[in-house]
N, C-alpha and C positions, 0 to 999 in steps of 0.2 A: 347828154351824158355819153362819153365813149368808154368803151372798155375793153379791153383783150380779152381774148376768149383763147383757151388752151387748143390743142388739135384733138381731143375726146370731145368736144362743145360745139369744135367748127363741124364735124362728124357728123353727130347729132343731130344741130340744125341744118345741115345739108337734108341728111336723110328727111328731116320732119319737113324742107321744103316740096320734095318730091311726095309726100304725103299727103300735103296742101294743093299741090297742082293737079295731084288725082282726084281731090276729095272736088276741088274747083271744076274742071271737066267731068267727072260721075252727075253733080248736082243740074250743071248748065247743059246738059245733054239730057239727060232723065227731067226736067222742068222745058224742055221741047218733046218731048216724048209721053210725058202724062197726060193722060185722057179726061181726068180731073180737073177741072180751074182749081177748084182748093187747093187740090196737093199742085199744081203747077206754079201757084203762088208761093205755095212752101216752099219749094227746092227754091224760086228763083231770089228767095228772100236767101236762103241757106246757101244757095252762090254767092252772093252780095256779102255776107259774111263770111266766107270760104276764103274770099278773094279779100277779105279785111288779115285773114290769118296770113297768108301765103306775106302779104306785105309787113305785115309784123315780125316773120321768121326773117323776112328779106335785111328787112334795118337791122335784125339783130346780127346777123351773118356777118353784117358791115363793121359791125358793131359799138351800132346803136342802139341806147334803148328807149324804147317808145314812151308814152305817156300813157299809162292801160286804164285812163280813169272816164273813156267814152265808153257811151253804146250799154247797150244791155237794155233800156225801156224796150227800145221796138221787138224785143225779144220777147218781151214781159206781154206787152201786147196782143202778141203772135198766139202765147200761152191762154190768154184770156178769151180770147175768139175761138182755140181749141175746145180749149175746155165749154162753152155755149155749143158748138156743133154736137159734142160727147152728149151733152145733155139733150140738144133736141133730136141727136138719134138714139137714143136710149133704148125704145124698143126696138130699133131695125138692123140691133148687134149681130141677130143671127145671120144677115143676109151678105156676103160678098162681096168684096170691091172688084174692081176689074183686075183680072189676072195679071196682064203688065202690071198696073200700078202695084201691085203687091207684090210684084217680083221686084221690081224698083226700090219700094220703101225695105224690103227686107235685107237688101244688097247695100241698099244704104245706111240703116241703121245697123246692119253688121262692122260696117267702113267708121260709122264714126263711134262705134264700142272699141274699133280696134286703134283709132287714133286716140283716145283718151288713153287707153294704155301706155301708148308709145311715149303721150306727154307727161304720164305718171311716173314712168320710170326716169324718162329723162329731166325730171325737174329736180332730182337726185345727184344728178350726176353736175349740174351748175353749182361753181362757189359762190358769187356774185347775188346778192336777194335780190336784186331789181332783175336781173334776167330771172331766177326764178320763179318772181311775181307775175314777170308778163307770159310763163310758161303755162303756170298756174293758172293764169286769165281765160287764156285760150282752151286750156284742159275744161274749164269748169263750161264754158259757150261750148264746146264740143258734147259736152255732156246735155248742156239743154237742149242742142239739134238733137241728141236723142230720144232727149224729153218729148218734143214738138210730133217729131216722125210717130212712137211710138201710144202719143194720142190718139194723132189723126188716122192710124190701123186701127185703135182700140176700137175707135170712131166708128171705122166703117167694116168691120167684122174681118182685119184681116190678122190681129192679133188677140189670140183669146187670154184672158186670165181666170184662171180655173186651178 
């Protein structure tokens, strides 16, 4: 499906591409830098998705619009194997992750509160529901990488809930 996009739209997805390219290099540098397999595994899961978004803005720029109806289990997955780690450190919340790492996850999970914003507001500003939708898509997986991130701190005592 093609569609014209206005010049507030092409904007938009510009800006949301350079968002994606940071968010792509933040992950695929910090998942060579984590001291953690787990969380190394996460980021480079969270690249591999980053770099599913950046191509998704890309077609739409073009303007195409994609088919948003892949992906999401290995997500779902990801969640389930969190939440088993949450549980078998249960009592070792008091104790510390490694200081990079939790300068990493909290830099990260700042990056992708603040891109869910960006696609919050910008799915506002689309007339088209199918770009919407696949705005929408993106917005909601940016939110479960925050989901993911902010387990696996919960995890390993680098984020408290209190």
């Amino acid at each position: 499906m093609q569609v014209q996009l206005t010049q507030k739209e092409t904007l938009l997805l510009n800006d949301m591409e350079n968002y994606e390219k940071l968010c792509v290099q933040k992950s695929g540098r910090y998942a060579q830098e984590a001291q953690d397999p787990t969380l190394r595994q996460i980021l480079q899961d969270l690249n591999q998705r980053e770099q599913q978004h950046l191509q998704t803005i890309q077609q739409l720029i073009s303007g195409q619009v994609p088919n948003m109806n892949q992906g999401g289990q290995g997500q779902s997955n990801l969640i389930n194997q969190l939440q088993q780690t949450i549980q078998a450190n249960q009592g070792q919340q008091s104790q510390q992750g490694n200081p990079s790492d939790s300068f990493m996850c909290n830099d990260f999970l700042s990056y992708e509160k603040h891109a869910s914003h960006v696609y919050d507001t910008a799915i506002f500003e689309f007339q088209d529901t199918n770009l919407r939708e696949a705005l929408n898509h993106i917005q909601k997986e940016e939110q479960e990488h925050g989901d993911i991130l902010f387990k696996y701190m919960q995890a390993n005592g680098m984020y408290k809930v209190q």
